[in-house]
Predicted model as a PDB file, atoms N, CA, C, CB and O in Angstrom, pLDDT in the B-factor column:
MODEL        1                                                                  
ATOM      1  N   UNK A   1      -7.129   5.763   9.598  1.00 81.00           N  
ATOM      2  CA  UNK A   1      -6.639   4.395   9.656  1.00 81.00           C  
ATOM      3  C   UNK A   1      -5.136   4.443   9.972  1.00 81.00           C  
ATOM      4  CB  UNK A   1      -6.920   3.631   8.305  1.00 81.00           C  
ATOM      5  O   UNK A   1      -4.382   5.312   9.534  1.00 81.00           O  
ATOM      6  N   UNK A   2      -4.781   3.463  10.747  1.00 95.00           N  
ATOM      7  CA  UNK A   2      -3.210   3.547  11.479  1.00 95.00           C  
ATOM      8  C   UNK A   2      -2.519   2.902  10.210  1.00 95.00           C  
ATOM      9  CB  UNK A   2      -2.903   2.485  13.206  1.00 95.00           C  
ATOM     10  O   UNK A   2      -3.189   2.203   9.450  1.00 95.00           O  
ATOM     11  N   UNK A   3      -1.304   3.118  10.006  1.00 96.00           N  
ATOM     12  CA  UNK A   3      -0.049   2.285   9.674  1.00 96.00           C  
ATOM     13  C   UNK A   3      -0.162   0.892   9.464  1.00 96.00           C  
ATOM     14  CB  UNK A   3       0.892   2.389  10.673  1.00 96.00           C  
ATOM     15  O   UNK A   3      -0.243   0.358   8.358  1.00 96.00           O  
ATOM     16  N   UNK A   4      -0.167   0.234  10.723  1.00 97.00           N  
ATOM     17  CA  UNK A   4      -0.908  -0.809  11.416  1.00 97.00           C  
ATOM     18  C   UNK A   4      -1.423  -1.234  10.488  1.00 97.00           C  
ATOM     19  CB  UNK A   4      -1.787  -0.563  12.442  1.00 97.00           C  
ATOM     20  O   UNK A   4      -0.887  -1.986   9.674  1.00 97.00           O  
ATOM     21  N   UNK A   5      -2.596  -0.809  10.450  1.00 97.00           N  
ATOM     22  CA  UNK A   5      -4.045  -1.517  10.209  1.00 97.00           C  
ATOM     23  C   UNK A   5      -4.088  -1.341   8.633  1.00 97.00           C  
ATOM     24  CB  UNK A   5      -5.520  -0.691  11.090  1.00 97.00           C  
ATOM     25  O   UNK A   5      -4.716  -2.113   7.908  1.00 97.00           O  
ATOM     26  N   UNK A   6      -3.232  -0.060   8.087  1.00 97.00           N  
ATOM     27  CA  UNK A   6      -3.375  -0.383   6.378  1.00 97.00           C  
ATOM     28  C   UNK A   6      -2.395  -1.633   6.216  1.00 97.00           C  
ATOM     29  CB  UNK A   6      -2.772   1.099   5.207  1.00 97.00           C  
ATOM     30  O   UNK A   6      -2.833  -2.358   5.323  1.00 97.00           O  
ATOM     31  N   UNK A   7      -1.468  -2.026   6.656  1.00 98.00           N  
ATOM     32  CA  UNK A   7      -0.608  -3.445   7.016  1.00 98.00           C  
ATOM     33  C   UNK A   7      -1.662  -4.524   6.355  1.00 98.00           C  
ATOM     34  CB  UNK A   7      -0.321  -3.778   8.990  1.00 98.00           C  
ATOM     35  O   UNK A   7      -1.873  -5.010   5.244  1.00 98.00           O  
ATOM     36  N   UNK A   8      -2.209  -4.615   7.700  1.00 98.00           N  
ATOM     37  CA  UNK A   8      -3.009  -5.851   7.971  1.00 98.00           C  
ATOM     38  C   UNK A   8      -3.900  -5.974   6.478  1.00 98.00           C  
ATOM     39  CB  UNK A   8      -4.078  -5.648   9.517  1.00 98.00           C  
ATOM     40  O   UNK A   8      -3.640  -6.898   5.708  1.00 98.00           O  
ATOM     41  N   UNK A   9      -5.101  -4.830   6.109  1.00 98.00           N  
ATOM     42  CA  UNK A   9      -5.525  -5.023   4.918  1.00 98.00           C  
ATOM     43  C   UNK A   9      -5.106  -5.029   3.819  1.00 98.00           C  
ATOM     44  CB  UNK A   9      -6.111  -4.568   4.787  1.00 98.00           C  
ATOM     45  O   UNK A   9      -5.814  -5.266   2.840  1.00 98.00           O  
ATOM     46  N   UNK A  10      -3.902  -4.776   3.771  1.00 98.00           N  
ATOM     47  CA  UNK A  10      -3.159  -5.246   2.467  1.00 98.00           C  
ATOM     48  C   UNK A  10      -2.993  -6.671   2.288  1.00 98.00           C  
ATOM     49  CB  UNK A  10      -1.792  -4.693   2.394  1.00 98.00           C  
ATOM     50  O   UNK A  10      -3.249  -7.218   1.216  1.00 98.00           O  
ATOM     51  N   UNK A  11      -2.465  -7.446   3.566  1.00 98.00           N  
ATOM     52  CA  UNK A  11      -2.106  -8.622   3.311  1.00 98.00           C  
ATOM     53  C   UNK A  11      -3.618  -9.359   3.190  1.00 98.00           C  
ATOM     54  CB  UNK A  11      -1.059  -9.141   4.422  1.00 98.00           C  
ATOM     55  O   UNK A  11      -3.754 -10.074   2.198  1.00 98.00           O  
ATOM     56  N   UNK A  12      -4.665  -9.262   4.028  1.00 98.00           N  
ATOM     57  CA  UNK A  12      -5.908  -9.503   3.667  1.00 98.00           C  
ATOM     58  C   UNK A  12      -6.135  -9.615   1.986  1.00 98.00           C  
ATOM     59  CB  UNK A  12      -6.703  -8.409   4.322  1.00 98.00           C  
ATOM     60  O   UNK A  12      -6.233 -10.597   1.250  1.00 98.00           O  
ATOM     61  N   UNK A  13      -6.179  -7.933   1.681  1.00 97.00           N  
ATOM     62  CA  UNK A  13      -6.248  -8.135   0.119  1.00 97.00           C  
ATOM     63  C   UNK A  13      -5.670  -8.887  -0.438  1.00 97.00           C  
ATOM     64  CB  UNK A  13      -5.982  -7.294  -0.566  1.00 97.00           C  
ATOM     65  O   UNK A  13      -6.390  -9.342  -1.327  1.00 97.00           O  
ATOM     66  N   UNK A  14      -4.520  -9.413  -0.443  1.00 98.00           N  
ATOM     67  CA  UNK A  14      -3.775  -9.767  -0.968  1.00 98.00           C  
ATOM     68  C   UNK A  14      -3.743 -11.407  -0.955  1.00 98.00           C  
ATOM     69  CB  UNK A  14      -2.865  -9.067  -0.568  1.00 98.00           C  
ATOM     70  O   UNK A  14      -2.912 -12.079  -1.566  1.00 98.00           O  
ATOM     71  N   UNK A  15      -4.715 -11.879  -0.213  1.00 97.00           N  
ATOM     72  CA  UNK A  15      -4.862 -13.546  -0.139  1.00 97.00           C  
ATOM     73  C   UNK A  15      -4.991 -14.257  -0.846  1.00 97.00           C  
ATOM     74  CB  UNK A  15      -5.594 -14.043   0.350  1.00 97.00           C  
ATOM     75  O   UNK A  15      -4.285 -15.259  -0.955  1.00 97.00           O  
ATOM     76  N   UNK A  16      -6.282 -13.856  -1.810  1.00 97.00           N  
ATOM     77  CA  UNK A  16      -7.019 -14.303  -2.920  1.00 97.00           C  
ATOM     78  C   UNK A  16      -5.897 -14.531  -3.789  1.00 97.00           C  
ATOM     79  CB  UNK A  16      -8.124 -13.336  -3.471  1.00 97.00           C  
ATOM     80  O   UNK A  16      -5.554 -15.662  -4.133  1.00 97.00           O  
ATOM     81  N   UNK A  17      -5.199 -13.254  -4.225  1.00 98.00           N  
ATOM     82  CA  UNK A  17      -4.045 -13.605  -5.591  1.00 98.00           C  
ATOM     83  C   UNK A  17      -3.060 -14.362  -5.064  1.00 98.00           C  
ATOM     84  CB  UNK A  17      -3.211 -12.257  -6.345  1.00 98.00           C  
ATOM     85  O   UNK A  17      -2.181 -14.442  -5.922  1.00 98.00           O  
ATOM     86  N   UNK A  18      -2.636 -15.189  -3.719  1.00 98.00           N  
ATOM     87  CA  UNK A  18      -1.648 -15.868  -3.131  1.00 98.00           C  
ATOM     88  C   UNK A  18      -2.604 -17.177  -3.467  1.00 98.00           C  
ATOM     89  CB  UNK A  18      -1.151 -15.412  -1.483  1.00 98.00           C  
ATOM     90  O   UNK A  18      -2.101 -18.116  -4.083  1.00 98.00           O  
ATOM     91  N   UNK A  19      -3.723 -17.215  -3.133  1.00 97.00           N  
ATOM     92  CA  UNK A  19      -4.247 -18.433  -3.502  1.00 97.00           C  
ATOM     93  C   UNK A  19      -4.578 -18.801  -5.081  1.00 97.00           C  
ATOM     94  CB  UNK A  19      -5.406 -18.514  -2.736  1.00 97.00           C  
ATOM     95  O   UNK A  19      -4.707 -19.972  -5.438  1.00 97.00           O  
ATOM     96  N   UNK A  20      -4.701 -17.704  -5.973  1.00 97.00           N  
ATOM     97  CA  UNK A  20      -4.653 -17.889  -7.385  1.00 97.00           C  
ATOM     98  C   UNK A  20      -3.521 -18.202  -7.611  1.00 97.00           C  
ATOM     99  CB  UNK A  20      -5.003 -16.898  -8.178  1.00 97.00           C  
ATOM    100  O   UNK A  20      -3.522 -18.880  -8.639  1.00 97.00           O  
ATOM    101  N   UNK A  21      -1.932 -18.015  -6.977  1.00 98.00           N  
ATOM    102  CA  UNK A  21      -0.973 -18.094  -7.581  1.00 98.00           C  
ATOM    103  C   UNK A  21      -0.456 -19.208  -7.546  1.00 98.00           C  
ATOM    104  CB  UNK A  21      -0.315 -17.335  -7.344  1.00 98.00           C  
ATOM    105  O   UNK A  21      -0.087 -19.684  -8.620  1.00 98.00           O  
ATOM    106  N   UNK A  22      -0.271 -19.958  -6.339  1.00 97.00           N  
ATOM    107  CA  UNK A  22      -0.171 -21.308  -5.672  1.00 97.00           C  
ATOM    108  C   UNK A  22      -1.141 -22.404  -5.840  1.00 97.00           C  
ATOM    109  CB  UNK A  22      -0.148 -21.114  -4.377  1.00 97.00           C  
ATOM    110  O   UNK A  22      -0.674 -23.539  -5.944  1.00 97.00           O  
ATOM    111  N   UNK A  23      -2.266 -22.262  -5.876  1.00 97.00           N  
ATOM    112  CA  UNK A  23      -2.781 -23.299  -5.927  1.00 97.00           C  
ATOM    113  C   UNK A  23      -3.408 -23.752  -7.336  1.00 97.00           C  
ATOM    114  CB  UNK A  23      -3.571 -23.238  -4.952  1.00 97.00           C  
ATOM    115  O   UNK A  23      -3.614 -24.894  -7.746  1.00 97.00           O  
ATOM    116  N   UNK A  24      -3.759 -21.951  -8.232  1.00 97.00           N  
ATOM    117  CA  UNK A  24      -4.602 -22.489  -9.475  1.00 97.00           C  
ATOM    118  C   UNK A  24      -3.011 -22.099 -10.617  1.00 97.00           C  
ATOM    119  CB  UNK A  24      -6.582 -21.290  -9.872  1.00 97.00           C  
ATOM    120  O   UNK A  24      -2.854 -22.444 -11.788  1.00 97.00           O  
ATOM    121  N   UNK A  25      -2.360 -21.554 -10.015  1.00 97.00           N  
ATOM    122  CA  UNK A  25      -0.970 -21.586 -10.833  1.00 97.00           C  
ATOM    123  C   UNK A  25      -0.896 -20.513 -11.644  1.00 97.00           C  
ATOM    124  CB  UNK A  25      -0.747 -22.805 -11.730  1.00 97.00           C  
ATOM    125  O   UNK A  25       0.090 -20.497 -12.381  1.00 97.00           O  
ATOM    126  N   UNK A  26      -1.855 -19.365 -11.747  1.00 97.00           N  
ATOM    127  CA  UNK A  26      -2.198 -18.396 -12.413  1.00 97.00           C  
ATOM    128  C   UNK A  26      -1.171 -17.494 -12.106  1.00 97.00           C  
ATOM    129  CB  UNK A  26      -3.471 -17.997 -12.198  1.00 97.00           C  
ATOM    130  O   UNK A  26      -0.929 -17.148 -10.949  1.00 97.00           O  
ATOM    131  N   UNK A  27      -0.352 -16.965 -13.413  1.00 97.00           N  
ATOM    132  CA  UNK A  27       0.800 -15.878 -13.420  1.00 97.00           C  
ATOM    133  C   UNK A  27       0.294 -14.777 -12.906  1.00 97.00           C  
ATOM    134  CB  UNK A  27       1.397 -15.514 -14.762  1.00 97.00           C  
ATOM    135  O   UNK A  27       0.298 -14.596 -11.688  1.00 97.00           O  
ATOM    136  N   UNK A  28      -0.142 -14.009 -13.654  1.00 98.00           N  
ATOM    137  CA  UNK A  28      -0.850 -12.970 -13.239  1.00 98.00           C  
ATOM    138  C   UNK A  28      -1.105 -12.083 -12.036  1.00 98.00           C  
ATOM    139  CB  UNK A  28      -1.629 -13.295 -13.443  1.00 98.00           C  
ATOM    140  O   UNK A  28      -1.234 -10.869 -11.875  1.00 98.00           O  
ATOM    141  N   UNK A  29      -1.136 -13.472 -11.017  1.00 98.00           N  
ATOM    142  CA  UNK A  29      -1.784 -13.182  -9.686  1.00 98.00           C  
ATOM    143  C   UNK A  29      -0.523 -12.751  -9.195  1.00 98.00           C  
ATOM    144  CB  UNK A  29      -2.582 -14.414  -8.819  1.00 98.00           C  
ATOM    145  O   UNK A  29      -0.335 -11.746  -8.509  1.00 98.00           O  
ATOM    146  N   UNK A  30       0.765 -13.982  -9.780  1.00 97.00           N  
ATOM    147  CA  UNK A  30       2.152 -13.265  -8.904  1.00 97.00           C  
ATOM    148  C   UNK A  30       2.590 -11.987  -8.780  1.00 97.00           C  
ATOM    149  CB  UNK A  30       3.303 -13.671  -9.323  1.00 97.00           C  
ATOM    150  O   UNK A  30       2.818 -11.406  -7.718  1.00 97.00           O  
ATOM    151  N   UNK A  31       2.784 -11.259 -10.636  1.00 98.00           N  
ATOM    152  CA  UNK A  31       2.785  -9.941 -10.361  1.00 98.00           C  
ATOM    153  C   UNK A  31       1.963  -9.304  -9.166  1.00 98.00           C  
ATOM    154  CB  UNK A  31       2.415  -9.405 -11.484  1.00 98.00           C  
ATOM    155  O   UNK A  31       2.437  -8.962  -8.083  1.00 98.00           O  
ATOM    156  N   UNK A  32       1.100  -9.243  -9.428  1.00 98.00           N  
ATOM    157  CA  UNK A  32      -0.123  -8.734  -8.262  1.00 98.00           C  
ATOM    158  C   UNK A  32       0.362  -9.153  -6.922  1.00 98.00           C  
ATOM    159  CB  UNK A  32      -1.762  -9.504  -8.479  1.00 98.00           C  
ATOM    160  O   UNK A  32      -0.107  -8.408  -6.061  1.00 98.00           O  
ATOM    161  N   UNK A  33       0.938  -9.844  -6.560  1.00 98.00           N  
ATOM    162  CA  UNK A  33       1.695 -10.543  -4.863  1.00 98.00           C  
ATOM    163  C   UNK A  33       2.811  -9.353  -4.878  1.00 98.00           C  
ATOM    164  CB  UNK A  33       2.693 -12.692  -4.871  1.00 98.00           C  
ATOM    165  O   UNK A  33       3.017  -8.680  -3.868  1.00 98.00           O  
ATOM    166  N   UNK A  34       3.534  -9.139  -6.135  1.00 98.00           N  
ATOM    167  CA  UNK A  34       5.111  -9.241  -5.984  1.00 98.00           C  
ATOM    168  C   UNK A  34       4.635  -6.987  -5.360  1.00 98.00           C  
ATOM    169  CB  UNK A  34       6.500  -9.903  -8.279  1.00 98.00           C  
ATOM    170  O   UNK A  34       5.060  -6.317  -4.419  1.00 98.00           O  
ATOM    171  N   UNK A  35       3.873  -6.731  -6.232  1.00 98.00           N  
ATOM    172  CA  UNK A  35       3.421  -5.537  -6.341  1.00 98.00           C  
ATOM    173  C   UNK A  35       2.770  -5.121  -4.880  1.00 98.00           C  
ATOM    174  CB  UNK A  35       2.474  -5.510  -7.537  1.00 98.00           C  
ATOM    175  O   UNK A  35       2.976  -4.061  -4.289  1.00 98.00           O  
ATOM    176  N   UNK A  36       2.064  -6.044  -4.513  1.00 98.00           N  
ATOM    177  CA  UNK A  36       1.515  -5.983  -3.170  1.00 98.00           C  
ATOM    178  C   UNK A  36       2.408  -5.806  -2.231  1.00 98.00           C  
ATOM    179  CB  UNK A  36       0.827  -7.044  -2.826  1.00 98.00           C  
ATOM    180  O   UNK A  36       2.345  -4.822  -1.494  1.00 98.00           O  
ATOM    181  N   UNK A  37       3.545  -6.898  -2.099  1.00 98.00           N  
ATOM    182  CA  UNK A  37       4.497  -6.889  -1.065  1.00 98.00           C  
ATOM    183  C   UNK A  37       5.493  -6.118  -1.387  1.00 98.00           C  
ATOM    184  CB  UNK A  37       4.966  -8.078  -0.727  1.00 98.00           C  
ATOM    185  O   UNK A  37       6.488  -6.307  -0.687  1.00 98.00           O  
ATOM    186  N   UNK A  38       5.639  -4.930  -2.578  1.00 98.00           N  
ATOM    187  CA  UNK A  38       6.631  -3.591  -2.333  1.00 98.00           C  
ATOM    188  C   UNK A  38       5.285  -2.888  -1.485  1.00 98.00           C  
ATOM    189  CB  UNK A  38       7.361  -2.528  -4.109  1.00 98.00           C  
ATOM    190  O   UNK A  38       5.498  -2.734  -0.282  1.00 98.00           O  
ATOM    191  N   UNK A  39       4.480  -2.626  -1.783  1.00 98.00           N  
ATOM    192  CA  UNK A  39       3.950  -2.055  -1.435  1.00 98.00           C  
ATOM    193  C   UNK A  39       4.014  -1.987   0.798  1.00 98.00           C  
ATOM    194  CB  UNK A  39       2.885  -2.471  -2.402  1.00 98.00           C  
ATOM    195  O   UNK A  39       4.268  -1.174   1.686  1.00 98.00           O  
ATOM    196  N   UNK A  40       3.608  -3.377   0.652  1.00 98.00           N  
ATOM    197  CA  UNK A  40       4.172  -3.077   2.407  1.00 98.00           C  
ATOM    198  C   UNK A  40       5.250  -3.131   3.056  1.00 98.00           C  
ATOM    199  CB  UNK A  40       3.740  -3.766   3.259  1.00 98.00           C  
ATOM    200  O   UNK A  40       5.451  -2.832   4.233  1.00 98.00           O  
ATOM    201  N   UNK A  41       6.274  -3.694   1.925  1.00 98.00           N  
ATOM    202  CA  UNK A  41       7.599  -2.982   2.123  1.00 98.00           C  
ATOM    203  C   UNK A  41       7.722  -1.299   3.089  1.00 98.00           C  
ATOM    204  CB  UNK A  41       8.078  -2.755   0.464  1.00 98.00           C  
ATOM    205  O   UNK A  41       8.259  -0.890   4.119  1.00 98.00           O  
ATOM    206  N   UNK A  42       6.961  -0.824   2.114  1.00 98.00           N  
ATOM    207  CA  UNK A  42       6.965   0.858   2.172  1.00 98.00           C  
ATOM    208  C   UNK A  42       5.953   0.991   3.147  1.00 98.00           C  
ATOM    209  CB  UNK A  42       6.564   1.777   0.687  1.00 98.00           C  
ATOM    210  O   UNK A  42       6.063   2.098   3.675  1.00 98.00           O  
ATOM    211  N   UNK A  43       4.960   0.301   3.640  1.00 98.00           N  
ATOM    212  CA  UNK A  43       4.330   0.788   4.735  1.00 98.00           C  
ATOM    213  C   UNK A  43       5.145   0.129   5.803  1.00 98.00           C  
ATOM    214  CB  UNK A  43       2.808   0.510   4.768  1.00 98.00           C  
ATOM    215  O   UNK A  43       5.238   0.679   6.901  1.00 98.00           O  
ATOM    216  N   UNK A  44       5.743  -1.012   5.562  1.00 98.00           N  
ATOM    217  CA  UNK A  44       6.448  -1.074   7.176  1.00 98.00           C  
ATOM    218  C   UNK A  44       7.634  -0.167   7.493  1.00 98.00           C  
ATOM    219  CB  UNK A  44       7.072  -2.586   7.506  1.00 98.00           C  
ATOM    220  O   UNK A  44       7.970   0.125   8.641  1.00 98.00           O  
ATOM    221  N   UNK A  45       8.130   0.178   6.588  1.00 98.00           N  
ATOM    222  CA  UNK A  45       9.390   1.656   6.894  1.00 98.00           C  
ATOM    223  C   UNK A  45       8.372   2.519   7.170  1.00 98.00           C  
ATOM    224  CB  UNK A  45      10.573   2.412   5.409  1.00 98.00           C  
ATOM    225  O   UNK A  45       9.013   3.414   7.721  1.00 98.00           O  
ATOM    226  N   UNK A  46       7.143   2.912   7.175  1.00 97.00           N  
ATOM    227  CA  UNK A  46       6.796   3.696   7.504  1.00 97.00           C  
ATOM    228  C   UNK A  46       6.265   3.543   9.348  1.00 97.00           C  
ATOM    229  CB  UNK A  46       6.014   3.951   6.420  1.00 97.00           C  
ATOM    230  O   UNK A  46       6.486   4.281  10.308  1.00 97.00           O  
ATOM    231  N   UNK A  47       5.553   2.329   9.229  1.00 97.00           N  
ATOM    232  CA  UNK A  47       5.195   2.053  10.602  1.00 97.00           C  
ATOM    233  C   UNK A  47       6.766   2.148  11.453  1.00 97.00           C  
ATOM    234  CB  UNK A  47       4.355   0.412  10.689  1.00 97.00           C  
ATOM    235  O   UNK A  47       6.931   3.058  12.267  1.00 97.00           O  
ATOM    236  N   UNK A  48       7.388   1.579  11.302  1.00 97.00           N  
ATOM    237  CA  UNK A  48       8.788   1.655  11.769  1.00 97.00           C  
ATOM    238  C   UNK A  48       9.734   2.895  12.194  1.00 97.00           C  
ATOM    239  CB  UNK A  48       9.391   1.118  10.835  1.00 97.00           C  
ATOM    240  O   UNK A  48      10.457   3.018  13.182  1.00 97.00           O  
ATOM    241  N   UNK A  49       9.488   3.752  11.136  1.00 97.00           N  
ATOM    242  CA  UNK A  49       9.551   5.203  11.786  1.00 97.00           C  
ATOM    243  C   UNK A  49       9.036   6.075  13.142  1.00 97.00           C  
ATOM    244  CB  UNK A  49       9.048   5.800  10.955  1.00 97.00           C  
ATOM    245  O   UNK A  49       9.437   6.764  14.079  1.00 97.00           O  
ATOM    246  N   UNK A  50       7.816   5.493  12.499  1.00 96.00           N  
ATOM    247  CA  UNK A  50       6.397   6.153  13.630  1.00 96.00           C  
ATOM    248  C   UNK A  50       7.034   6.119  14.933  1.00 96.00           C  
ATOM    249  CB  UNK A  50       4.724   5.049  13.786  1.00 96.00           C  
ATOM    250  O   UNK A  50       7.255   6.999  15.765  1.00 96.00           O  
ATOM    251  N   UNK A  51       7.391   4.259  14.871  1.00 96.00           N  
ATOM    252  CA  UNK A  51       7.248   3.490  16.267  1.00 96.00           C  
ATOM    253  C   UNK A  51       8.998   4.282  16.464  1.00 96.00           C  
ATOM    254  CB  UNK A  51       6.954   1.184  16.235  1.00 96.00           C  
ATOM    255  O   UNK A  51       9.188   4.325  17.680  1.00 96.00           O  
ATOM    256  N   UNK A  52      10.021   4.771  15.853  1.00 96.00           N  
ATOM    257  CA  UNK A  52      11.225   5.383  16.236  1.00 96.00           C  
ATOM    258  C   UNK A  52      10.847   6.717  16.807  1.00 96.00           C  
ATOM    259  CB  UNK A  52      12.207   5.494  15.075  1.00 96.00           C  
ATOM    260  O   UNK A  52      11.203   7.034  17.942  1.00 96.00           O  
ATOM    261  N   UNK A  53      10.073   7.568  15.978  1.00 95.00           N  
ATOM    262  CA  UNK A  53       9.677   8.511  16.584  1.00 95.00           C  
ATOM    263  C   UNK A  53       8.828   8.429  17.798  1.00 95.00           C  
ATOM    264  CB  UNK A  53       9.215   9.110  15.786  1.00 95.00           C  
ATOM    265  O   UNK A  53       9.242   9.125  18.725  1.00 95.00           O  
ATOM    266  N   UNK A  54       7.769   7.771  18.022  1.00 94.00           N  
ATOM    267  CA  UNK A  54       7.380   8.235  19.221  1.00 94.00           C  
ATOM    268  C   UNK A  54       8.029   7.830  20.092  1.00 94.00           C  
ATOM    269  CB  UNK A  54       6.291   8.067  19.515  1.00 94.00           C  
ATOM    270  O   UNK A  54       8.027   8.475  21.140  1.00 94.00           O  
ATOM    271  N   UNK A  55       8.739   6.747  20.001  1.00 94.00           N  
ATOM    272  CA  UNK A  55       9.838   6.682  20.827  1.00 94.00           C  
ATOM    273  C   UNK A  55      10.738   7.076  21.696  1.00 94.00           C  
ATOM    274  CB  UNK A  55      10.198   6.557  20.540  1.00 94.00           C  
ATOM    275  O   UNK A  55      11.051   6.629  22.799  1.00 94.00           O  
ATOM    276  N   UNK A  56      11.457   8.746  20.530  1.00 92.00           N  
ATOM    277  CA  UNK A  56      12.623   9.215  20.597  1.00 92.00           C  
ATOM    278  C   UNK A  56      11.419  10.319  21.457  1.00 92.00           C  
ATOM    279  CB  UNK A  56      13.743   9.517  19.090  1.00 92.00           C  
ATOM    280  O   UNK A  56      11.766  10.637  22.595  1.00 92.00           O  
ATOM    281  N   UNK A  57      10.205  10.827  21.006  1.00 91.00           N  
ATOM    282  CA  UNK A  57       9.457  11.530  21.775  1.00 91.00           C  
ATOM    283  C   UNK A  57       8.939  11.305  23.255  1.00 91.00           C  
ATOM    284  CB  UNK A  57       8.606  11.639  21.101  1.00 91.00           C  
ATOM    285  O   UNK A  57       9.007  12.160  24.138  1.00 91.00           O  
ATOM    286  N   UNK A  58       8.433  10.084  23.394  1.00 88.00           N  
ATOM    287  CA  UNK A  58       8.640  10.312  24.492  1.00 88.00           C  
ATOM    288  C   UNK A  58       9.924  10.374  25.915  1.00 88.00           C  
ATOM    289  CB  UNK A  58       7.913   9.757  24.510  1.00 88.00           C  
ATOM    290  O   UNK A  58       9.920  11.038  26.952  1.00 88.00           O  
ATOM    291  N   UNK A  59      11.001   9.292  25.325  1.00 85.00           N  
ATOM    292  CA  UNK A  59      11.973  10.045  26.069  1.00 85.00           C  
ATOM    293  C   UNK A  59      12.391  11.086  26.057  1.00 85.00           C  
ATOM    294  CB  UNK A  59      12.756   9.721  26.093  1.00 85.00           C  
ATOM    295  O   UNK A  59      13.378  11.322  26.753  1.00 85.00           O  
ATOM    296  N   UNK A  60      11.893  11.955  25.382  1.00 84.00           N  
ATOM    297  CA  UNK A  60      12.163  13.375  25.387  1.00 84.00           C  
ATOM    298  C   UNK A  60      11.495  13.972  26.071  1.00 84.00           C  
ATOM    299  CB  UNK A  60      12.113  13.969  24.372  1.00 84.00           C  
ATOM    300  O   UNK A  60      11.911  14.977  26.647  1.00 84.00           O  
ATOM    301  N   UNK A  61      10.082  13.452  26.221  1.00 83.00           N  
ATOM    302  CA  UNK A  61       9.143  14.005  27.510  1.00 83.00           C  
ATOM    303  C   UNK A  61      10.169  13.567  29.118  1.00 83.00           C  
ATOM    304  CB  UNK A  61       7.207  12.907  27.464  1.00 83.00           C  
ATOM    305  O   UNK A  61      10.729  14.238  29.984  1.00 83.00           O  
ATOM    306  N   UNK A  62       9.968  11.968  28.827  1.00 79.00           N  
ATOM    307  CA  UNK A  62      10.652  11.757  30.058  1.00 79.00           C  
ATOM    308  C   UNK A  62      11.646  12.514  30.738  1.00 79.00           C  
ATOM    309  CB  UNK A  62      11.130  10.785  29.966  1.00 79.00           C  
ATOM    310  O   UNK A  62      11.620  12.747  31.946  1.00 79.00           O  
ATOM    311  N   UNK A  63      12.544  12.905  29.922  1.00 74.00           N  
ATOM    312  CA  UNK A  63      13.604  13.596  30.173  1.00 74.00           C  
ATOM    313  C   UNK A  63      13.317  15.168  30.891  1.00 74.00           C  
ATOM    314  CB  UNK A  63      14.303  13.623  28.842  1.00 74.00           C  
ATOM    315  O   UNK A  63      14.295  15.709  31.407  1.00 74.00           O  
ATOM    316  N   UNK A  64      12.227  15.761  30.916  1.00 63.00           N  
ATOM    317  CA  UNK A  64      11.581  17.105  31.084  1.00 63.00           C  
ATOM    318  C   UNK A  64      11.577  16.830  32.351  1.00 63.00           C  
ATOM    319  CB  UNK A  64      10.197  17.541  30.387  1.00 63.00           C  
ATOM    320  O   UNK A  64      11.114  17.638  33.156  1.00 63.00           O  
TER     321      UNK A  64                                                      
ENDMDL                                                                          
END                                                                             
């Protein structure tokens, strides 16, 4: 599974407790949001890397 795509199913997962938190007002769920979104914090520095590195790689091909 890409970077990417663990992204995307996090925020997926993460709907239900956005809709417990907002609409039925349930605390609980926020922790669970607040926890979720470090969490893709740290996967988007990671996707973000990737996308620097292959980057810096292929102009490095180019450059050959």
């Amino acid at each position: 599974m890409t970077t990417f795509e663990k992204i995307q199913e996090l925020v997926k997962a993460t709907q239900e407790d956005v809709d417990k938190f907002y609409v039925k007002g349930n605390k609980a769920a926020g922790t669970r949001i607040r926890k979720a979104m470090q969490d893709l914090k740290g996967l988007a520095q990671e996707l973000r890397l990737e996308v620097q590195n292959s980057k810096k790689e292929s102009e490095a091909t180019d450059k050959k």
